[in-house]
mmJSON file of the N, C-alpha and C atoms, coordinates in Angstrom:
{"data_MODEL":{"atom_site":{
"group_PDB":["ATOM","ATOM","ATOM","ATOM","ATOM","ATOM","ATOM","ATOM","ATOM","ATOM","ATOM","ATOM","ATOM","ATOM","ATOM","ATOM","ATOM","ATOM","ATOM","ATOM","ATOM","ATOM","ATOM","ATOM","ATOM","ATOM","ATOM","ATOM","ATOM","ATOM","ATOM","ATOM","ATOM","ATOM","ATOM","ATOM","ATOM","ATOM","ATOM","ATOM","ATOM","ATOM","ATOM","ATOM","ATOM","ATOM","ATOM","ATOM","ATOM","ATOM","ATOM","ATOM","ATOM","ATOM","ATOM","ATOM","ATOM","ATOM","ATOM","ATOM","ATOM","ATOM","ATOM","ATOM","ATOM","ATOM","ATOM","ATOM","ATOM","ATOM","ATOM","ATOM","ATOM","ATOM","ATOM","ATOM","ATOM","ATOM","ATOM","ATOM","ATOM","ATOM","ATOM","ATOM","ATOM","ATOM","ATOM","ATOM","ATOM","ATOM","ATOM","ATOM","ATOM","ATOM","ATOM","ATOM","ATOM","ATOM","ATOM","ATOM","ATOM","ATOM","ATOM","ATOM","ATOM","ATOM","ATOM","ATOM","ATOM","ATOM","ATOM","ATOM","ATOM","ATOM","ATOM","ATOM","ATOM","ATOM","ATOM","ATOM","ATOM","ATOM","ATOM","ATOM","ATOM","ATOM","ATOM","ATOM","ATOM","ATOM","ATOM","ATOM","ATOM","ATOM","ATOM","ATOM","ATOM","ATOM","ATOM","ATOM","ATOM","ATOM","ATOM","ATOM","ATOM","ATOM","ATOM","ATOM","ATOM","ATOM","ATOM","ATOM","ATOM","ATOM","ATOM","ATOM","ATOM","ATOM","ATOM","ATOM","ATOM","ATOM","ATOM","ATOM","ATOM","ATOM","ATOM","ATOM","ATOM","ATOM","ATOM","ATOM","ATOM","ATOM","ATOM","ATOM","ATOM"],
"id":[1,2,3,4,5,6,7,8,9,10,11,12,13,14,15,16,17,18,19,20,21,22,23,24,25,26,27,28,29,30,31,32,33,34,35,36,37,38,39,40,41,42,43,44,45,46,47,48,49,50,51,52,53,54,55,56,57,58,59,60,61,62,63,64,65,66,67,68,69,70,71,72,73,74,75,76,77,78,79,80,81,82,83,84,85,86,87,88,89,90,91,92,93,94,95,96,97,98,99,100,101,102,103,104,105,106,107,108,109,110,111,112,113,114,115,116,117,118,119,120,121,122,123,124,125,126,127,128,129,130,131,132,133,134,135,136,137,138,139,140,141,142,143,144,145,146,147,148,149,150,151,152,153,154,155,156,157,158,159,160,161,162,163,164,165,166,167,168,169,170,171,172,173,174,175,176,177],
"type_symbol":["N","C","C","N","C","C","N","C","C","N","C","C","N","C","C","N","C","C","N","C","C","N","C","C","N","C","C","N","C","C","N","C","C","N","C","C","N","C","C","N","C","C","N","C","C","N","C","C","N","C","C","N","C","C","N","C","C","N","C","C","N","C","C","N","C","C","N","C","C","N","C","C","N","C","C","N","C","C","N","C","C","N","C","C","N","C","C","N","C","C","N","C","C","N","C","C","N","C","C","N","C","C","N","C","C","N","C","C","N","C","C","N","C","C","N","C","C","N","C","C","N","C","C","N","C","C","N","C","C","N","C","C","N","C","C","N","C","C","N","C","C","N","C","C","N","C","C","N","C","C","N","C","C","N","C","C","N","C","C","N","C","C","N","C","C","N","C","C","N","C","C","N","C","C","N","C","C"],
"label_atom_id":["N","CA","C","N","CA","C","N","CA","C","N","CA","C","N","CA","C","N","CA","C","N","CA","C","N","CA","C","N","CA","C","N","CA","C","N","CA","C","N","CA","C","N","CA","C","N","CA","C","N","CA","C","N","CA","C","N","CA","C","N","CA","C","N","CA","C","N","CA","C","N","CA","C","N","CA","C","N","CA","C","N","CA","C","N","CA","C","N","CA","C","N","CA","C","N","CA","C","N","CA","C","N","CA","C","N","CA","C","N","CA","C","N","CA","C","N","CA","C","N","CA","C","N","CA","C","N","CA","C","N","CA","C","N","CA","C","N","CA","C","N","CA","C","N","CA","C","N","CA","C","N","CA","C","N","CA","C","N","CA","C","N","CA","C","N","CA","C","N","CA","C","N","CA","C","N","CA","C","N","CA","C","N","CA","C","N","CA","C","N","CA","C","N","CA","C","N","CA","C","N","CA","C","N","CA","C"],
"label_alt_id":[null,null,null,null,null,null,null,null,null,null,null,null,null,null,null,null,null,null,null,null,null,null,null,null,null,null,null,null,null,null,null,null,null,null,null,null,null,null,null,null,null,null,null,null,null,null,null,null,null,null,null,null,null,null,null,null,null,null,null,null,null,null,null,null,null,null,null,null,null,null,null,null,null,null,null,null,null,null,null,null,null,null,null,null,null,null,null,null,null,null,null,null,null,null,null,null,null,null,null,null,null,null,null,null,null,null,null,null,null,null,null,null,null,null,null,null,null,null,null,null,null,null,null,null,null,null,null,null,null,null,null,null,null,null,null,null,null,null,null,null,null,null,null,null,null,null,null,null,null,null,null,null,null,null,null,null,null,null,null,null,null,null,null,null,null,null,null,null,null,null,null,null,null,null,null,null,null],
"label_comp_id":["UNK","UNK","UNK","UNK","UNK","UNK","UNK","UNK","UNK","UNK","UNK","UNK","UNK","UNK","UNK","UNK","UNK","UNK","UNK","UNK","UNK","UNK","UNK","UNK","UNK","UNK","UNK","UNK","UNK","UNK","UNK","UNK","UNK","UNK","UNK","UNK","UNK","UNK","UNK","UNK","UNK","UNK","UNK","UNK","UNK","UNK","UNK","UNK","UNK","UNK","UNK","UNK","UNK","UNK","UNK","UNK","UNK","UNK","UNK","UNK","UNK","UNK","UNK","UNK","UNK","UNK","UNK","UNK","UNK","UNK","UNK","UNK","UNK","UNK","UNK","UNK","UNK","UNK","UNK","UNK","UNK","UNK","UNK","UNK","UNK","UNK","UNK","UNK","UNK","UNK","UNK","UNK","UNK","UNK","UNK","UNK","UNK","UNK","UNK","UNK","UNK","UNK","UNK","UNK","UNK","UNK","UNK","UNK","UNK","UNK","UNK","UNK","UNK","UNK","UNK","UNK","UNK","UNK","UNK","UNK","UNK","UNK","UNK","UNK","UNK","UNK","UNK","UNK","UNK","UNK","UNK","UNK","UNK","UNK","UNK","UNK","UNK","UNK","UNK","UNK","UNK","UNK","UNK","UNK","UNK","UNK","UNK","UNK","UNK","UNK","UNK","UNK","UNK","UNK","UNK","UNK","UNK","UNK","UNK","UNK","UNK","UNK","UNK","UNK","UNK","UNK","UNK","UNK","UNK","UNK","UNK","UNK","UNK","UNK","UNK","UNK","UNK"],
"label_asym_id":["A","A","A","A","A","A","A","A","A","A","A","A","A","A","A","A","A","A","A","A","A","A","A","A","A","A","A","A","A","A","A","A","A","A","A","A","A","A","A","A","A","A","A","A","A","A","A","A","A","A","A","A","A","A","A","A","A","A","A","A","A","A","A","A","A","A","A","A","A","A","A","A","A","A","A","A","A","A","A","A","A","A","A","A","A","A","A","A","A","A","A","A","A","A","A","A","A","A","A","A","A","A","A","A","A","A","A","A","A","A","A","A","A","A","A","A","A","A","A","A","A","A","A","A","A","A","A","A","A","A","A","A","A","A","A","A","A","A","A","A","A","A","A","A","A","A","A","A","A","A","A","A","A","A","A","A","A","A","A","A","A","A","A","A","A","A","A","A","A","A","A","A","A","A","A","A","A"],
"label_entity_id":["1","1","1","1","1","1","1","1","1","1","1","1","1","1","1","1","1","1","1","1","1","1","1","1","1","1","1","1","1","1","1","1","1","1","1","1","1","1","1","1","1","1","1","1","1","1","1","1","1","1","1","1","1","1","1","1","1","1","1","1","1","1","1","1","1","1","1","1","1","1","1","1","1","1","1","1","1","1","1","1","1","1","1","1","1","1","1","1","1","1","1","1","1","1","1","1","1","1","1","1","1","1","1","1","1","1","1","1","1","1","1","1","1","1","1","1","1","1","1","1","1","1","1","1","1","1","1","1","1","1","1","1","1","1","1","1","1","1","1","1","1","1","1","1","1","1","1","1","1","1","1","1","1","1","1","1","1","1","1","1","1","1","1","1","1","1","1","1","1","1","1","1","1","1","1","1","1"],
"label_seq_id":[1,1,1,2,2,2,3,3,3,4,4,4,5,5,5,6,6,6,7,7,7,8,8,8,9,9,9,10,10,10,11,11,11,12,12,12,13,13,13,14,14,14,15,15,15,16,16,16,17,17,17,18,18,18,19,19,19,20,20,20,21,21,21,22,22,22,23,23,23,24,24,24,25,25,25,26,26,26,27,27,27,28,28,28,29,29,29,30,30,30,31,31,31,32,32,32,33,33,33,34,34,34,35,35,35,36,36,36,37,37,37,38,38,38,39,39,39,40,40,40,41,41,41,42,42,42,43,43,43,44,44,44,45,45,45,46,46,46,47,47,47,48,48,48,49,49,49,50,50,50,51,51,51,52,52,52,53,53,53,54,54,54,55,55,55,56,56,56,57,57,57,58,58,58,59,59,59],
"pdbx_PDB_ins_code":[null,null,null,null,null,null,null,null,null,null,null,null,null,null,null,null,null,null,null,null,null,null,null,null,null,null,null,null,null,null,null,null,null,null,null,null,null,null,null,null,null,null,null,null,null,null,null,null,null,null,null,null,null,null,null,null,null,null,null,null,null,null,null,null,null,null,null,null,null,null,null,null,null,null,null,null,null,null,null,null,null,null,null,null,null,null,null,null,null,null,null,null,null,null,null,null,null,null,null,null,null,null,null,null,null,null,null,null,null,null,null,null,null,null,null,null,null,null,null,null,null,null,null,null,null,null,null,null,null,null,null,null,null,null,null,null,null,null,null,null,null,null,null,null,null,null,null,null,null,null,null,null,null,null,null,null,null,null,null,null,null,null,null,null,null,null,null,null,null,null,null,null,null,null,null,null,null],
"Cartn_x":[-2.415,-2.96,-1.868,-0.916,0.322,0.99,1.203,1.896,1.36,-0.172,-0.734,-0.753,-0.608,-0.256,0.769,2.253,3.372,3.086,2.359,2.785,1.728,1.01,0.305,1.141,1.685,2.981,3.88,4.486,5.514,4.869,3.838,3.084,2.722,3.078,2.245,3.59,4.551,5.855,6.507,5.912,6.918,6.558,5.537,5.339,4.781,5.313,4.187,2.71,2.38,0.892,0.411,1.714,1.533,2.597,2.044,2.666,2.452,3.667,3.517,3.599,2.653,2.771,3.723,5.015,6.154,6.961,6.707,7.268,6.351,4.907,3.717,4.059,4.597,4.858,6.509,7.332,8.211,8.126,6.917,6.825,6.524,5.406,4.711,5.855,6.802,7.746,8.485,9.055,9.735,8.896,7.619,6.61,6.471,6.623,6.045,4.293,3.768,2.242,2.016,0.889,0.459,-0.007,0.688,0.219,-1.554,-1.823,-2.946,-4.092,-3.877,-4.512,-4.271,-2.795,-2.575,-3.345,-3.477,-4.324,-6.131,-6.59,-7.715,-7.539,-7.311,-6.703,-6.769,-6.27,-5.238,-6.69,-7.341,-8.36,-9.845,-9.639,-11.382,-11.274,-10.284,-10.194,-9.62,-9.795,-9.733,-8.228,-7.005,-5.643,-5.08,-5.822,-5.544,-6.092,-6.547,-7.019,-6.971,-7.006,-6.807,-6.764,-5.81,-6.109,-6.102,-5.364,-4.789,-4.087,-4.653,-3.861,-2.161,-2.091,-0.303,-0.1,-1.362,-0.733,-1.692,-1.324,-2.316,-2.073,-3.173,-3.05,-3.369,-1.86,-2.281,-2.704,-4.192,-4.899,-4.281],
"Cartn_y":[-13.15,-12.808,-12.8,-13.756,-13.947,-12.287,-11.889,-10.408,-9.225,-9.198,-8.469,-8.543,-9.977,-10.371,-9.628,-10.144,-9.313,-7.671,-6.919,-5.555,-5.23,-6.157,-5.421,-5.688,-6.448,-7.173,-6.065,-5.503,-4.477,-3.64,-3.067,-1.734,-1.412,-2.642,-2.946,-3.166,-3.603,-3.917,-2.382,-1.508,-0.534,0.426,0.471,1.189,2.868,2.988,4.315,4.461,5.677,5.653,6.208,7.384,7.908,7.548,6.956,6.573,7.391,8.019,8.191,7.596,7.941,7.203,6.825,7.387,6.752,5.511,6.014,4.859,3.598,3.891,2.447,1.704,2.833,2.422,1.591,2.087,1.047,-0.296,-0.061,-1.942,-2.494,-1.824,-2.768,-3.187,-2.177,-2.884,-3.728,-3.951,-4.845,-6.239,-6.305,-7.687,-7.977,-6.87,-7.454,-6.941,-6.02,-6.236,-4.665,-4.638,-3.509,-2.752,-1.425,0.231,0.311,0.381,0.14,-0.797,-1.736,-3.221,-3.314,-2.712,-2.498,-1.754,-0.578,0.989,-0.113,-0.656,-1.07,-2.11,-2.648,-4.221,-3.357,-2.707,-2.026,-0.977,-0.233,0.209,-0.217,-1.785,-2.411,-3.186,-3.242,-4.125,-3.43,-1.79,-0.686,-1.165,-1.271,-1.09,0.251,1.002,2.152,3.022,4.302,5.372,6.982,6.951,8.127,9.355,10.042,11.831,12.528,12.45,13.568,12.847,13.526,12.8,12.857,11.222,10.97,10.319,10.878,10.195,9.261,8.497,7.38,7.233,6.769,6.8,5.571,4.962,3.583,3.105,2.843,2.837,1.575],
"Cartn_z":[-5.117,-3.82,-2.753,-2.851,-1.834,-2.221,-3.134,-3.7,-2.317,-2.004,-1.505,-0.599,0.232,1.622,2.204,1.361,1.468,1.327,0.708,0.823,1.65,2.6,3.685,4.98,4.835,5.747,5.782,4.713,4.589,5.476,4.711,5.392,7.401,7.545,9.233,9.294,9.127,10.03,9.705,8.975,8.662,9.418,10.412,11.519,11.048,9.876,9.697,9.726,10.319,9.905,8.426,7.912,6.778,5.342,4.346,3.073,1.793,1.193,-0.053,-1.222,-2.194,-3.378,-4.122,-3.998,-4.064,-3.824,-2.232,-1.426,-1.67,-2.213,-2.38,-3.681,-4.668,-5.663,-5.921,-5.398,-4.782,-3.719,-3.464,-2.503,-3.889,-4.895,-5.717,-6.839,-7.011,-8.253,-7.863,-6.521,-5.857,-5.748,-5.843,-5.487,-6.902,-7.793,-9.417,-9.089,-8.749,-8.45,-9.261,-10.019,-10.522,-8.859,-8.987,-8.325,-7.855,-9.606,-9.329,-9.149,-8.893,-8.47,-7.169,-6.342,-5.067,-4.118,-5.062,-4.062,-3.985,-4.937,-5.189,-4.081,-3.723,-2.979,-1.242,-1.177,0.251,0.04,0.006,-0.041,0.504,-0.667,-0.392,1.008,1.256,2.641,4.142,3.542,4.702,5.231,4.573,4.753,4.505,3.563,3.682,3.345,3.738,3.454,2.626,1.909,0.957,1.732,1.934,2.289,1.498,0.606,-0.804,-1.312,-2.842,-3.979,-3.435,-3.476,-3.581,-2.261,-1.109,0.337,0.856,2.068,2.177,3.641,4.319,5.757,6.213,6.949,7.379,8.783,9.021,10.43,11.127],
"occupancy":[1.0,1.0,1.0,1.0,1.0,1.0,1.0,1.0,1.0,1.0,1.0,1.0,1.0,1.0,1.0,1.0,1.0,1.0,1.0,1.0,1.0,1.0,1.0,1.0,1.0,1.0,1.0,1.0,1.0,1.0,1.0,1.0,1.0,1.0,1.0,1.0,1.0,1.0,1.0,1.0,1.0,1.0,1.0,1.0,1.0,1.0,1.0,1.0,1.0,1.0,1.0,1.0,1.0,1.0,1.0,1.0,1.0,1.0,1.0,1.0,1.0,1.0,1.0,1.0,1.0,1.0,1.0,1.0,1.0,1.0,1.0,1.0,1.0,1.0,1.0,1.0,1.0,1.0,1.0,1.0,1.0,1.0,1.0,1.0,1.0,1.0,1.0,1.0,1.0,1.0,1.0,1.0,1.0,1.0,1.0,1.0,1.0,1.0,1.0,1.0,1.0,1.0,1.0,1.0,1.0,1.0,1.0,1.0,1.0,1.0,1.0,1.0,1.0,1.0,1.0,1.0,1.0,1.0,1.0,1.0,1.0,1.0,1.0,1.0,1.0,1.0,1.0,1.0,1.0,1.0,1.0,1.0,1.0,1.0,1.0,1.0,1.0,1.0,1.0,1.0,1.0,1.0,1.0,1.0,1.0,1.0,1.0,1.0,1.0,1.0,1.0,1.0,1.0,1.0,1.0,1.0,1.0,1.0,1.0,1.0,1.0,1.0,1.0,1.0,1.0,1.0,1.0,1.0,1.0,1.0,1.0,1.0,1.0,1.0,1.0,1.0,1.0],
"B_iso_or_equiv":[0.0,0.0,0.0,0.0,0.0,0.0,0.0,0.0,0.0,0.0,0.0,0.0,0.0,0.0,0.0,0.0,0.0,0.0,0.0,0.0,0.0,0.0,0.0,0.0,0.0,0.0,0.0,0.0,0.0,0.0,0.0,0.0,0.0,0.0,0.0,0.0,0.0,0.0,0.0,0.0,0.0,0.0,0.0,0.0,0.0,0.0,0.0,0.0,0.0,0.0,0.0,0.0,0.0,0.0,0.0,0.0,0.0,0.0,0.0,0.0,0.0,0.0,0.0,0.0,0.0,0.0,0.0,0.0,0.0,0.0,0.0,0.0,0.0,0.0,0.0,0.0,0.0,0.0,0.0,0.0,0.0,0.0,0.0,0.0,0.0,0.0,0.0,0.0,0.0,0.0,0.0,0.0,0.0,0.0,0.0,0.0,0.0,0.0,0.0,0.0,0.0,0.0,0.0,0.0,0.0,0.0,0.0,0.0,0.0,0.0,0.0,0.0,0.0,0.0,0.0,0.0,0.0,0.0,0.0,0.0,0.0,0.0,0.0,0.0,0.0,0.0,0.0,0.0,0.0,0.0,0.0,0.0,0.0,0.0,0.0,0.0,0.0,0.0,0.0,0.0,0.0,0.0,0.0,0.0,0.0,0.0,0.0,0.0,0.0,0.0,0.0,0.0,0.0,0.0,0.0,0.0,0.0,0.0,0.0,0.0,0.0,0.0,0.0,0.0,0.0,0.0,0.0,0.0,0.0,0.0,0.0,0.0,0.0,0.0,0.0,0.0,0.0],
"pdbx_formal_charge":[null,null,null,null,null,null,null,null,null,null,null,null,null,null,null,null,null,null,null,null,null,null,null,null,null,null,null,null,null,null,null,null,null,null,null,null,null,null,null,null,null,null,null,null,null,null,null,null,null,null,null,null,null,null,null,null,null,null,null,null,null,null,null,null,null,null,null,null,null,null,null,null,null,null,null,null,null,null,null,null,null,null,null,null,null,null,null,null,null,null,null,null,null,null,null,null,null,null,null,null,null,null,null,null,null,null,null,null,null,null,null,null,null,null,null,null,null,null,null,null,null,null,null,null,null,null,null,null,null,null,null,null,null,null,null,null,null,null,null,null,null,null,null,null,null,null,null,null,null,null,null,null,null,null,null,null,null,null,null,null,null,null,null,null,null,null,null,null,null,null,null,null,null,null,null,null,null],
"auth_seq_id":[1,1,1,2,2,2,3,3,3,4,4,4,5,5,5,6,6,6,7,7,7,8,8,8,9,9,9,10,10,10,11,11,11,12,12,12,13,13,13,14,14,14,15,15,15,16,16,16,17,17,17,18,18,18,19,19,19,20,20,20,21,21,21,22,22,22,23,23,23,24,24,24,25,25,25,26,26,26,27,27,27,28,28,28,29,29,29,30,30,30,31,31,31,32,32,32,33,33,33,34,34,34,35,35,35,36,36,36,37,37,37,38,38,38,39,39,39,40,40,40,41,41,41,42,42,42,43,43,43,44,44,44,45,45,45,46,46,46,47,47,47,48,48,48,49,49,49,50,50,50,51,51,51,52,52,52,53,53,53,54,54,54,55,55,55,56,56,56,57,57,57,58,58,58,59,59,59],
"auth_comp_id":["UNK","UNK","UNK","UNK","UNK","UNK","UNK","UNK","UNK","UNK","UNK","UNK","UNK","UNK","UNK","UNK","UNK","UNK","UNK","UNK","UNK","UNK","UNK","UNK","UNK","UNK","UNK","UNK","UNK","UNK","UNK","UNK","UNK","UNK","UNK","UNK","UNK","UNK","UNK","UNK","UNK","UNK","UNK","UNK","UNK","UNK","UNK","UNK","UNK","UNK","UNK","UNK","UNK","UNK","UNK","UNK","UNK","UNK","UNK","UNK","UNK","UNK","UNK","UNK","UNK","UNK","UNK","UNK","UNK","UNK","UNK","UNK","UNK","UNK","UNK","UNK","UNK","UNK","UNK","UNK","UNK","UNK","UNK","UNK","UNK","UNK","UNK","UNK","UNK","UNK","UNK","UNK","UNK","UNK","UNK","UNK","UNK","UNK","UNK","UNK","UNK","UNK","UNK","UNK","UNK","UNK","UNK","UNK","UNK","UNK","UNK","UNK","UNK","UNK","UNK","UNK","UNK","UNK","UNK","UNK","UNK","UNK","UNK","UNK","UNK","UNK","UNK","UNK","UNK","UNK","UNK","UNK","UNK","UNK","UNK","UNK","UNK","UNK","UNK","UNK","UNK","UNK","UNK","UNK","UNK","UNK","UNK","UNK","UNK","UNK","UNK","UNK","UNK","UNK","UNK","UNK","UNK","UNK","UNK","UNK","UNK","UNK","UNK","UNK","UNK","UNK","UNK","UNK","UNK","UNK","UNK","UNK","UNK","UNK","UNK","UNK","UNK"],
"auth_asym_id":["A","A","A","A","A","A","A","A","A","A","A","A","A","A","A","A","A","A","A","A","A","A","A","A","A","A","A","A","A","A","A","A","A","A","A","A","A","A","A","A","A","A","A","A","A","A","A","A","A","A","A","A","A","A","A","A","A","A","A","A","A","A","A","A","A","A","A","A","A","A","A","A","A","A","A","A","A","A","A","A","A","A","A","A","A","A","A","A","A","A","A","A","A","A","A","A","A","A","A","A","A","A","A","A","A","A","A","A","A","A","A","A","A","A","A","A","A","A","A","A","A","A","A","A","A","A","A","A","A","A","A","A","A","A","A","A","A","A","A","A","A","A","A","A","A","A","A","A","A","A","A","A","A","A","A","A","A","A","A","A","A","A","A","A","A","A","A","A","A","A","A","A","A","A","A","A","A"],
"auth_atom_id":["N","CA","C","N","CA","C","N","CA","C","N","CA","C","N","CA","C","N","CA","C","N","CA","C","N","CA","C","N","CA","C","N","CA","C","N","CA","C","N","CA","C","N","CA","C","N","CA","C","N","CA","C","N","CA","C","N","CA","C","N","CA","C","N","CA","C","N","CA","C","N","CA","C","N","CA","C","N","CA","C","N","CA","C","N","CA","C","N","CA","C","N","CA","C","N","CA","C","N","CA","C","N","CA","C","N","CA","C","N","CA","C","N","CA","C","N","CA","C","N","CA","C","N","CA","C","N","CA","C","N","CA","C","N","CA","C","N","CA","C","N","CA","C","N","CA","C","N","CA","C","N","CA","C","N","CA","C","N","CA","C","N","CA","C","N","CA","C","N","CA","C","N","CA","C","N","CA","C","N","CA","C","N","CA","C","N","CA","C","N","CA","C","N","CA","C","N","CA","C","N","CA","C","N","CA","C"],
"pdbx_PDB_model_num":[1,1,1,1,1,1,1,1,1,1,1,1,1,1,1,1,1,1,1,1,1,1,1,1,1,1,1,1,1,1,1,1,1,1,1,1,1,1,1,1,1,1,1,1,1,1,1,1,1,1,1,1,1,1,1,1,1,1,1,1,1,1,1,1,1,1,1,1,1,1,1,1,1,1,1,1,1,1,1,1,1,1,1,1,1,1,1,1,1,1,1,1,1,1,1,1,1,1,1,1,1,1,1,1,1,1,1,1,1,1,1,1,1,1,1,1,1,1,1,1,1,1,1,1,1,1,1,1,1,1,1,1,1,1,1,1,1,1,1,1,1,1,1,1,1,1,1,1,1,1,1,1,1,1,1,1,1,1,1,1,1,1,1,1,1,1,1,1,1,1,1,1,1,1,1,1,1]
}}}
């Protein structure tokens, strides 16, 4: 749970509103945290928003 803290931490200090799946998938290999346990995580708790496959919109 501390893993997810940190990559919502990343995400809000990193001042974008828009993230690619790339760049998401590089916070998660750097924390050790499965991609997809992240998008599920950062999703159910409205951290981020889906536009199109690959991009993500951070409110």
């Amino acid at each position: 749970m501390m893993s997810f803290s940190l990559l919502v931490r990343k995400l809000l200090l990193d001042n974008k509103r828009y993230i690619s799946k790339e760049t998401l998938k590089e916070y998660c290999k750097k924390l050790g945290i499965s991609y997809i346990n992240a998008i599920k995580y950062l999703s159910k708790y409205k951290y981020i928003k889906r536009i199109v496959r690959g991009f993500f919109y951070v409110p």
